[in-house]
C-alpha atoms as an extended CHARMM CRD file, in Angstrom:
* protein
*
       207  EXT
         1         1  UNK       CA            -27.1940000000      -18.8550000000       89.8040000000  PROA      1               0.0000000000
         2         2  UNK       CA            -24.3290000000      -20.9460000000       89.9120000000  PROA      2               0.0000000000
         3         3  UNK       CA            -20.4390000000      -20.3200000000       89.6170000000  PROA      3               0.0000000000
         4         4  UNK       CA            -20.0720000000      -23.8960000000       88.3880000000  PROA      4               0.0000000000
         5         5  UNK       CA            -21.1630000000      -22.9920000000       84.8780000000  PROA      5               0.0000000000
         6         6  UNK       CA            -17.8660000000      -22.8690000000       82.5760000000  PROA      6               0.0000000000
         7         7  UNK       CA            -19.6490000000      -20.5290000000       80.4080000000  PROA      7               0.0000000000
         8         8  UNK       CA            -19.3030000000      -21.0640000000       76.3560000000  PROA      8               0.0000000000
         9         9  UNK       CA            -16.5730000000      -23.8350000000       74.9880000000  PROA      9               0.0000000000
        10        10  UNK       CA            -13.5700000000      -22.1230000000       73.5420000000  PROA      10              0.0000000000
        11        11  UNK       CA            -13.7740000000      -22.2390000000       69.2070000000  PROA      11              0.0000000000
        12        12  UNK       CA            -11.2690000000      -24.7240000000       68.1900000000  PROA      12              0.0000000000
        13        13  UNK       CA             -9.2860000000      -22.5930000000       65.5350000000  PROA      13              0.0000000000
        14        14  UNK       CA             -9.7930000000      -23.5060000000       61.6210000000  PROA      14              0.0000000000
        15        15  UNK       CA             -6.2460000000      -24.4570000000       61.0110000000  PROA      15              0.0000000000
        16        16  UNK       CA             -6.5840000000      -26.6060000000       64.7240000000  PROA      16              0.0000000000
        17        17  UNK       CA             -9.1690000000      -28.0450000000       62.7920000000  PROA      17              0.0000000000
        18        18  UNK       CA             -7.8880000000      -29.4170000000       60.1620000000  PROA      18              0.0000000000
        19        19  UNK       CA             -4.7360000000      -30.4490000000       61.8580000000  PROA      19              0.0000000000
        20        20  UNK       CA             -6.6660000000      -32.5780000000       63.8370000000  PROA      20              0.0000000000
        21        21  UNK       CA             -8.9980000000      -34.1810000000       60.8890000000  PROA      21              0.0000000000
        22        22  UNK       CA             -6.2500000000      -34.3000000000       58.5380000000  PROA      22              0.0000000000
        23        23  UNK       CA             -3.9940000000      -36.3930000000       61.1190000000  PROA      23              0.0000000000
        24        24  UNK       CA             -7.4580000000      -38.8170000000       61.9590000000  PROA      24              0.0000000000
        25        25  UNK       CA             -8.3230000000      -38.8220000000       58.4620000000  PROA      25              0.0000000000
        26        26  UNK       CA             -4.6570000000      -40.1820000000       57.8880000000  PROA      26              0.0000000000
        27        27  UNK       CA             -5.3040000000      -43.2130000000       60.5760000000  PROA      27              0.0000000000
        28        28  UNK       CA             -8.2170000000      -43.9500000000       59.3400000000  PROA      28              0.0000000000
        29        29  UNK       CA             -7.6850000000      -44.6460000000       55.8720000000  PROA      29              0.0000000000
        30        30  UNK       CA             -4.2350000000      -46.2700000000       56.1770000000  PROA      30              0.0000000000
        31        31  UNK       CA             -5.8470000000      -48.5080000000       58.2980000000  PROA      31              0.0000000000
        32        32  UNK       CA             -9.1440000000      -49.0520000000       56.6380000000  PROA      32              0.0000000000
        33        33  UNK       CA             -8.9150000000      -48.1950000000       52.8050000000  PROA      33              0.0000000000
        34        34  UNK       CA            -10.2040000000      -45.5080000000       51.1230000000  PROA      34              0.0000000000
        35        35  UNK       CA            -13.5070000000      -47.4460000000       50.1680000000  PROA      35              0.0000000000
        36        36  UNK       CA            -14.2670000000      -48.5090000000       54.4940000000  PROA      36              0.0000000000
        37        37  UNK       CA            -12.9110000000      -45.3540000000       55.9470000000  PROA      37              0.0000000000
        38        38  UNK       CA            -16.3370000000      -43.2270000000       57.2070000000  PROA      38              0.0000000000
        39        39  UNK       CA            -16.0150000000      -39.6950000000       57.7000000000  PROA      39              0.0000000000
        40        40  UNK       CA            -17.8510000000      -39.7550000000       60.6150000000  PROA      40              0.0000000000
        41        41  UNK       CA            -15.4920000000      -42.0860000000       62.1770000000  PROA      41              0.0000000000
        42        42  UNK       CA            -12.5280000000      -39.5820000000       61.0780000000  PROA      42              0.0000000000
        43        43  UNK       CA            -14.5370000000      -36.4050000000       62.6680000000  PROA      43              0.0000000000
        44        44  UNK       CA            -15.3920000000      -38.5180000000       65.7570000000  PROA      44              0.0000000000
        45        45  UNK       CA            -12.0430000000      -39.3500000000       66.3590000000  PROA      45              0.0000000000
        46        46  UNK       CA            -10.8800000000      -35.7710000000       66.1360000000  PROA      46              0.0000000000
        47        47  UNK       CA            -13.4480000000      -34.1610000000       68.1400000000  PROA      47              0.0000000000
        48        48  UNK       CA            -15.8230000000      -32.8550000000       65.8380000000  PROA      48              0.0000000000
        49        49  UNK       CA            -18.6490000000      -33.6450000000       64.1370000000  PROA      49              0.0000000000
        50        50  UNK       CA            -19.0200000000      -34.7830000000       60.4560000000  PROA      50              0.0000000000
        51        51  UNK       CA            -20.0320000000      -31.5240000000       58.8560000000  PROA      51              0.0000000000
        52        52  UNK       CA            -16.2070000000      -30.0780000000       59.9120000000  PROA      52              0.0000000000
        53        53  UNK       CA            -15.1080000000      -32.5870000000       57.2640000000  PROA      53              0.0000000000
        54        54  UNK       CA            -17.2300000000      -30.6660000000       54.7520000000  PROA      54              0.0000000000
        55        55  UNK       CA            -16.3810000000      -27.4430000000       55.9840000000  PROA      55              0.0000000000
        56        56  UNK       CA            -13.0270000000      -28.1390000000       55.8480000000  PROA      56              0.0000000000
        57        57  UNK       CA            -12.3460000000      -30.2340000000       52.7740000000  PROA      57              0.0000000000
        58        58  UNK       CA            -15.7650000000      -30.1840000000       51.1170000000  PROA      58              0.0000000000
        59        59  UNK       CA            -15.9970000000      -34.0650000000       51.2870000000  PROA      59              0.0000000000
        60        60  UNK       CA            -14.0560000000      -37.5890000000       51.3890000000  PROA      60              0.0000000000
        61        61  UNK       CA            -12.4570000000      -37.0740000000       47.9960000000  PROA      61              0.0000000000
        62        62  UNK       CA            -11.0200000000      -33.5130000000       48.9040000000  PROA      62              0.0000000000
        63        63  UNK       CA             -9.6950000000      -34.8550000000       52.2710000000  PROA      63              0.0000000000
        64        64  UNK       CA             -7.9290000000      -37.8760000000       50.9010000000  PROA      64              0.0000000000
        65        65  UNK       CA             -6.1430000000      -35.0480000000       48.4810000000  PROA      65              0.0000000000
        66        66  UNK       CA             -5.2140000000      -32.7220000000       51.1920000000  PROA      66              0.0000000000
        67        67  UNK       CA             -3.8420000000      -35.8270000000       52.9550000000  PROA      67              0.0000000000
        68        68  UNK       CA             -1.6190000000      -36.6590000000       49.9150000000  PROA      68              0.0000000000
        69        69  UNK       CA             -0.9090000000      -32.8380000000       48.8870000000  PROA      69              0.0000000000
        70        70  UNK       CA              0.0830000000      -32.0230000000       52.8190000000  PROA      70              0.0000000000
        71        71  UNK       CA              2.4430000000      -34.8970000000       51.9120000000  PROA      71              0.0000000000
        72        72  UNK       CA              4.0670000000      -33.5770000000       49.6000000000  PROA      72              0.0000000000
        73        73  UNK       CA              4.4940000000      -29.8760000000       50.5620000000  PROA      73              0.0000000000
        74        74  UNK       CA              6.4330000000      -31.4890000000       53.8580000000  PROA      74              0.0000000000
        75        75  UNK       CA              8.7400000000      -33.1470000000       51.7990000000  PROA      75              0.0000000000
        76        76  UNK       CA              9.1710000000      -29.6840000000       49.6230000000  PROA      76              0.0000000000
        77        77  UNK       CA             10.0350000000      -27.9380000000       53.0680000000  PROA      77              0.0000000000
        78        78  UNK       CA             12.2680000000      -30.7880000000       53.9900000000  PROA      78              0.0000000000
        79        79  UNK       CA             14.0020000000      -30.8110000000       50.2180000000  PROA      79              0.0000000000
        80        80  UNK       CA             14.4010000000      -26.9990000000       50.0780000000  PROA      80              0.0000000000
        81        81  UNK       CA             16.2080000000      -27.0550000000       53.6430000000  PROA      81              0.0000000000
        82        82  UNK       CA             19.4680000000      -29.3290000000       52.1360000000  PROA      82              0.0000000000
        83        83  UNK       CA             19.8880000000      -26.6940000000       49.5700000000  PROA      83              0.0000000000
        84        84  UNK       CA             22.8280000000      -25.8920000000       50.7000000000  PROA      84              0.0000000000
        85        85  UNK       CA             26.5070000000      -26.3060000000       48.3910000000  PROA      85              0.0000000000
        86        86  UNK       CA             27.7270000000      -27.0810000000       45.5040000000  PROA      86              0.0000000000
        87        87  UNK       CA             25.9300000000      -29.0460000000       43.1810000000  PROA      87              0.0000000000
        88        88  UNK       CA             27.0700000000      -32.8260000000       44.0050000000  PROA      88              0.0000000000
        89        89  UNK       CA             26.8140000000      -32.1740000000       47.8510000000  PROA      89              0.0000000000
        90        90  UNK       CA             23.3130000000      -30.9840000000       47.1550000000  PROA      90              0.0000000000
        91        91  UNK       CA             22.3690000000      -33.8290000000       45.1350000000  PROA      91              0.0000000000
        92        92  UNK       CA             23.3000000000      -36.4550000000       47.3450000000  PROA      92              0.0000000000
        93        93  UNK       CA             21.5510000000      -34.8120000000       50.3490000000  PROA      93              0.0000000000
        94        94  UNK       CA             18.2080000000      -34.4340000000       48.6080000000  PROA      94              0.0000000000
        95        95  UNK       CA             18.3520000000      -38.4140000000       47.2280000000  PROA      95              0.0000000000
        96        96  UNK       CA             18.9170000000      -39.1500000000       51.1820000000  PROA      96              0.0000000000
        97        97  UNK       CA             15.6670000000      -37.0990000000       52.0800000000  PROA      97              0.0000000000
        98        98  UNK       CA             13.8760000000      -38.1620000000       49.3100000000  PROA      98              0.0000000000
        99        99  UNK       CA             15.3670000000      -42.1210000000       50.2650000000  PROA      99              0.0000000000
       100       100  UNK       CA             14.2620000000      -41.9630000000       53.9230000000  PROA      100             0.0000000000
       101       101  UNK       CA             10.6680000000      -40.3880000000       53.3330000000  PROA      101             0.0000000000
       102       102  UNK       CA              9.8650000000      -42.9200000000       50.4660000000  PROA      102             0.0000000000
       103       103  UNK       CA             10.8780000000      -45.7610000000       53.1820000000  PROA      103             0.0000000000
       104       104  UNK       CA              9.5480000000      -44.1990000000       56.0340000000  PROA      104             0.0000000000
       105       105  UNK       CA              6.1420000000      -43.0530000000       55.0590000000  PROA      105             0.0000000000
       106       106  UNK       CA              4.9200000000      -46.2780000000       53.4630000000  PROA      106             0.0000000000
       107       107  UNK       CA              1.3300000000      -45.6150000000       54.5380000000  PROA      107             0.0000000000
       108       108  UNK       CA              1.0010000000      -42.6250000000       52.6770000000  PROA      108             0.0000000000
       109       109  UNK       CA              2.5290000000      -44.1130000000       49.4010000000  PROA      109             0.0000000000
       110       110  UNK       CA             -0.3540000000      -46.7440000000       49.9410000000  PROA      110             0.0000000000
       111       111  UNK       CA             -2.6660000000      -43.9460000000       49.8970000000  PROA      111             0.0000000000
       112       112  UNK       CA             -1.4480000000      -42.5110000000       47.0080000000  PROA      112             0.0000000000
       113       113  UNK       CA             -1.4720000000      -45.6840000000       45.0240000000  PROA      113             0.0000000000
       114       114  UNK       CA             -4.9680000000      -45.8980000000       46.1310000000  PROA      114             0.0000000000
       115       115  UNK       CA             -6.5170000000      -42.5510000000       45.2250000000  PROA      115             0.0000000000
       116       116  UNK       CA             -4.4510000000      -42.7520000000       41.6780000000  PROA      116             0.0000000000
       117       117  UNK       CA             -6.6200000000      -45.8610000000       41.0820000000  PROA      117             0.0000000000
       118       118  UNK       CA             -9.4630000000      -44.5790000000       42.2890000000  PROA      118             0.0000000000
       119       119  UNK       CA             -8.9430000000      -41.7220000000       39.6590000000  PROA      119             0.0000000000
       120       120  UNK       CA             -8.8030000000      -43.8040000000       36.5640000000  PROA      120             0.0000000000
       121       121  UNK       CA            -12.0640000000      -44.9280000000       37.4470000000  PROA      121             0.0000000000
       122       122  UNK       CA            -13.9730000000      -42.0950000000       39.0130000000  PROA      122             0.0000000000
       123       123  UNK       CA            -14.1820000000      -38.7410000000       37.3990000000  PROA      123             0.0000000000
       124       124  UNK       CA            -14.7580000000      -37.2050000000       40.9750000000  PROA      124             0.0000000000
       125       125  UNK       CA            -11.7040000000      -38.7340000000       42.1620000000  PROA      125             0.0000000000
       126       126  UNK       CA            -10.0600000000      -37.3250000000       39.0240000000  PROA      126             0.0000000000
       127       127  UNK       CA            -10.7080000000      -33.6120000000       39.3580000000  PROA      127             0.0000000000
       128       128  UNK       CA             -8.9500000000      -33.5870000000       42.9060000000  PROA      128             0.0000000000
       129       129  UNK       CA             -6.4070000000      -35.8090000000       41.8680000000  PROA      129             0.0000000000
       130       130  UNK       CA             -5.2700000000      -33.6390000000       38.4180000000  PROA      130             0.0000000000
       131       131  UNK       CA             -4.9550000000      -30.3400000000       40.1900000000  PROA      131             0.0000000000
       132       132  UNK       CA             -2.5460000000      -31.6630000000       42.8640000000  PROA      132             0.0000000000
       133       133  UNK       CA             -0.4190000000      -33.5420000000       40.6480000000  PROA      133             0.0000000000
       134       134  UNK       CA              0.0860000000      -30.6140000000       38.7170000000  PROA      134             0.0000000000
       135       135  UNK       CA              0.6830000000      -29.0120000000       41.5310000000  PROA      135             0.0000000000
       136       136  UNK       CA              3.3040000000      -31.1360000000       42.6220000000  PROA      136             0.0000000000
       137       137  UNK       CA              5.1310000000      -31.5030000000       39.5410000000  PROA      137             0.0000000000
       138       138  UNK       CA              5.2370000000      -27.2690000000       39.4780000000  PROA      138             0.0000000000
       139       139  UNK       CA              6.2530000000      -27.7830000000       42.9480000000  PROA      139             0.0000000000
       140       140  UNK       CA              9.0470000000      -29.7350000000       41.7540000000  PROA      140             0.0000000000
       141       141  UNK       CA             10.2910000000      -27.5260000000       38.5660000000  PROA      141             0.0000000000
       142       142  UNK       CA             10.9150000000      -24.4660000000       41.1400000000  PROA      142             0.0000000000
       143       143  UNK       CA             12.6880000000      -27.1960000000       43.3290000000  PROA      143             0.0000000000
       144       144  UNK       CA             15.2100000000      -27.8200000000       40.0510000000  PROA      144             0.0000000000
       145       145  UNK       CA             15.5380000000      -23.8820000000       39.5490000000  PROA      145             0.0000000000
       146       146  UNK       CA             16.0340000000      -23.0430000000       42.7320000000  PROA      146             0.0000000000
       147       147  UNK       CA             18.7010000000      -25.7710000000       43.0280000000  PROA      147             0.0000000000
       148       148  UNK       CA             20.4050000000      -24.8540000000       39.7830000000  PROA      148             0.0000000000
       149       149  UNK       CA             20.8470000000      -21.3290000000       40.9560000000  PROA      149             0.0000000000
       150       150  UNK       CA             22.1870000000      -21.7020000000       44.4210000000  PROA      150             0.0000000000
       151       151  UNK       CA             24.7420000000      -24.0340000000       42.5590000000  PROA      151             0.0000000000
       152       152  UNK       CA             25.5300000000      -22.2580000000       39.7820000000  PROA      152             0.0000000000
       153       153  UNK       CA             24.2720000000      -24.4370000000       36.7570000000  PROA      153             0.0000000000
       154       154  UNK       CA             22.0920000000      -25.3160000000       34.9260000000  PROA      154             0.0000000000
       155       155  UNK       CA             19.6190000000      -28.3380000000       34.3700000000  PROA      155             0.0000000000
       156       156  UNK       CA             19.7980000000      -30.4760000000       31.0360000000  PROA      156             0.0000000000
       157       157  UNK       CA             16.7570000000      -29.9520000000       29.8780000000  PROA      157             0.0000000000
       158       158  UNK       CA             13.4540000000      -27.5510000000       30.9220000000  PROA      158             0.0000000000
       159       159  UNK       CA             13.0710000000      -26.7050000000       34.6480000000  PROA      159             0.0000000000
       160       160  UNK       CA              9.3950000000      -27.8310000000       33.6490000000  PROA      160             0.0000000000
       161       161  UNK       CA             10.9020000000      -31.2000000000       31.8330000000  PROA      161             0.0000000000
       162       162  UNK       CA             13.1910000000      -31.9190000000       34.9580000000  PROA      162             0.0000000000
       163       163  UNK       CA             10.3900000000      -31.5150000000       37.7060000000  PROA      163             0.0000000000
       164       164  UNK       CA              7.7490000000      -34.2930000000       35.4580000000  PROA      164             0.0000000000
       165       165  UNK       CA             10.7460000000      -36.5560000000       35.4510000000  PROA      165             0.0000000000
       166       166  UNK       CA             11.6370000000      -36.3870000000       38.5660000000  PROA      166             0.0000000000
       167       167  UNK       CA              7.9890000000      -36.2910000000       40.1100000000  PROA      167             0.0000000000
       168       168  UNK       CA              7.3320000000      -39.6040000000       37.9000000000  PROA      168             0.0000000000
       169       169  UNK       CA             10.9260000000      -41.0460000000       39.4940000000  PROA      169             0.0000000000
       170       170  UNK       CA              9.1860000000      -40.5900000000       43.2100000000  PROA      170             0.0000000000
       171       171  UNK       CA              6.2400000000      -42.2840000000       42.2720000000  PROA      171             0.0000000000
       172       172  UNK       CA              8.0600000000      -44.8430000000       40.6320000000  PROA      172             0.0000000000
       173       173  UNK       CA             10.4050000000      -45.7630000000       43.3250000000  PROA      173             0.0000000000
       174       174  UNK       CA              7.3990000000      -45.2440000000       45.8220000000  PROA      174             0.0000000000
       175       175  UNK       CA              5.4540000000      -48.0720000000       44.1250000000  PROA      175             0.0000000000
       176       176  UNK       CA              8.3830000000      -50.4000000000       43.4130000000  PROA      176             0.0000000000
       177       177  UNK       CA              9.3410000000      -50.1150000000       46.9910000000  PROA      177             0.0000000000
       178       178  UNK       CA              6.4070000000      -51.2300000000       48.3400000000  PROA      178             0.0000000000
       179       179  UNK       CA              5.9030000000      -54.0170000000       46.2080000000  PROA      179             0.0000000000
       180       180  UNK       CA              9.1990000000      -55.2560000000       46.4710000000  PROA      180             0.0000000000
       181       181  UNK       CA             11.0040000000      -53.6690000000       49.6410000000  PROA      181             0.0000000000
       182       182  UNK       CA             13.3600000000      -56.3750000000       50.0640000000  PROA      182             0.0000000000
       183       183  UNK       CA             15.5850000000      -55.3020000000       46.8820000000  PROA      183             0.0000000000
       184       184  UNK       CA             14.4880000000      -51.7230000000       46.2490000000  PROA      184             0.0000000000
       185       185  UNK       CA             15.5930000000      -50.5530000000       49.3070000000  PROA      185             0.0000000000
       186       186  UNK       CA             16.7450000000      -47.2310000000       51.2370000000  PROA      186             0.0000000000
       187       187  UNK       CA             20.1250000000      -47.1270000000       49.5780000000  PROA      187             0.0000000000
       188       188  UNK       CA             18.6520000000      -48.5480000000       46.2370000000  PROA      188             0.0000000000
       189       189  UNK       CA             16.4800000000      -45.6240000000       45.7720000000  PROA      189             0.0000000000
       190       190  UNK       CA             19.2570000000      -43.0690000000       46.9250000000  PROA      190             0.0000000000
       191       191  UNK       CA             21.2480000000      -44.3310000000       44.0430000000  PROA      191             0.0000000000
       192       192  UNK       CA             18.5190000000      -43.8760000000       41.5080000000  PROA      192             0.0000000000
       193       193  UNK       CA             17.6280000000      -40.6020000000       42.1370000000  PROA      193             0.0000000000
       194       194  UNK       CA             21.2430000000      -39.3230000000       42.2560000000  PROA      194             0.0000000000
       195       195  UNK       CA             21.7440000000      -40.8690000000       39.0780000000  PROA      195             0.0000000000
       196       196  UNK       CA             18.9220000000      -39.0000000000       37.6760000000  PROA      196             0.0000000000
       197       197  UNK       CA             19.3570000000      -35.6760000000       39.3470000000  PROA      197             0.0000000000
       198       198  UNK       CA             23.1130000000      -35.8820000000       38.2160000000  PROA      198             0.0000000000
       199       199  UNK       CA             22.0230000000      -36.7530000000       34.6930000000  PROA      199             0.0000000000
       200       200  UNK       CA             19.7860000000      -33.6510000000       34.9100000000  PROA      200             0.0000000000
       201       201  UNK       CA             21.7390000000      -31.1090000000       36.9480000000  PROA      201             0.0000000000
       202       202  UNK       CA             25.3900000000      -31.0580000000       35.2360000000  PROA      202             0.0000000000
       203       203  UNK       CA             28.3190000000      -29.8080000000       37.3310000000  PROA      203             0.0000000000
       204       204  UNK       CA             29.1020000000      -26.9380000000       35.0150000000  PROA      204             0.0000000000
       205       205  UNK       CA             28.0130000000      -23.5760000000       34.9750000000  PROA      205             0.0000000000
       206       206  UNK       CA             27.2830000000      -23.0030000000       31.5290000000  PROA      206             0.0000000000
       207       207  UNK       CA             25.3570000000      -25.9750000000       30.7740000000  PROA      207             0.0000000000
């Protein structure tokens, strides 16, 4: 018998896994469009075969959300991490994170202008789109409280009420950059969002 034989392949681990699809899947649909990106292209290109996409993320529509939601649970992280202050020092350094993702990350902004079409249109698309945006907008409302408390105020209106607004103000400036990124730029968007979060995070205590 030979000593050549290697013996069994190591088992990629599950969260290797999806690393590795969700970072393919990414590629592949900035480049090709939701509608001409194959998910046996996406599982080729990671080393797998197509039924780890379904294993994974249950199918294209799940994947495309865990692309977007991944997104946004980064930028949480990132967010969270300048909490840090008082209130205006805060403010200013979560409108420059927010700024240089929103410019940075164009491709997934495309994406996400993508699957929200694709959700007016397709119920499918719909019931993984709902969940996340909830998700996102909850994700933001603990971002407001948890700012509010480290500085010592309190937001203008419902935690719950601050975190739609400002979840709808990052989509907004997401889709106005990329149509038009010659005047809504970097600094542009910085502005805006500091305006808002001032306007909803007043430098008082007792608010």
């Amino acid at each position: 018998m030979s000593d050549d034989n290697p013996g069994p392949a190591r088992r990629v681990p599950r969260d290797e896994v999806r690393r590795r699809l969700l970072a393919e899947a990414v590629r592949a649909f900035t480049e090709n469009g939701y509608a001409d990106a194959r998910l046996e292209d996406i599982a080729h290109a990671a080393g797998f075969t197509k039924g780890a996409v379904y294993s994974n993320f249950g199918g294209k529509q799940e994947l495309f959300g865990a692309i977007l939601g991944e997104g946004a649970q980064d930028e949480l992280a990132t967010v969270t991490a300048e909490l840090d202050g008082d209130a205006a020092t805060m403010i200013d350094r979560v409108a420059q994170v927010i700024s240089a993702r929103i410019v940075a990350d164009t491709g997934r902004g495309q994406l996400g202008l993508e699957f929200a079409a694709r959700a007016a249109r397709d119920e499918k698309t719909r019931e993984v789109l709902t969940p996340m945006r909830r998700a996102q907008r909850d994700t933001a409302a603990r971002s407001i409280a948890e700012l509010t408390e480290r500085a010592g105020t309190s937001p203008a209106v419902p935690p719950d009420l601050a975190g739609l607004i400002l979840h709808c103000l990052t989509n907004g400036l997401v889709n106005e950059h990329l149509a038009d990124p010659e005047a809504v730029t970097a600094d542009v968007i910085e502005r805006a969002f500091a305006t808002v979060l001032t306007a909803l995070l007043p430098p008082h205590a007792d608010a």
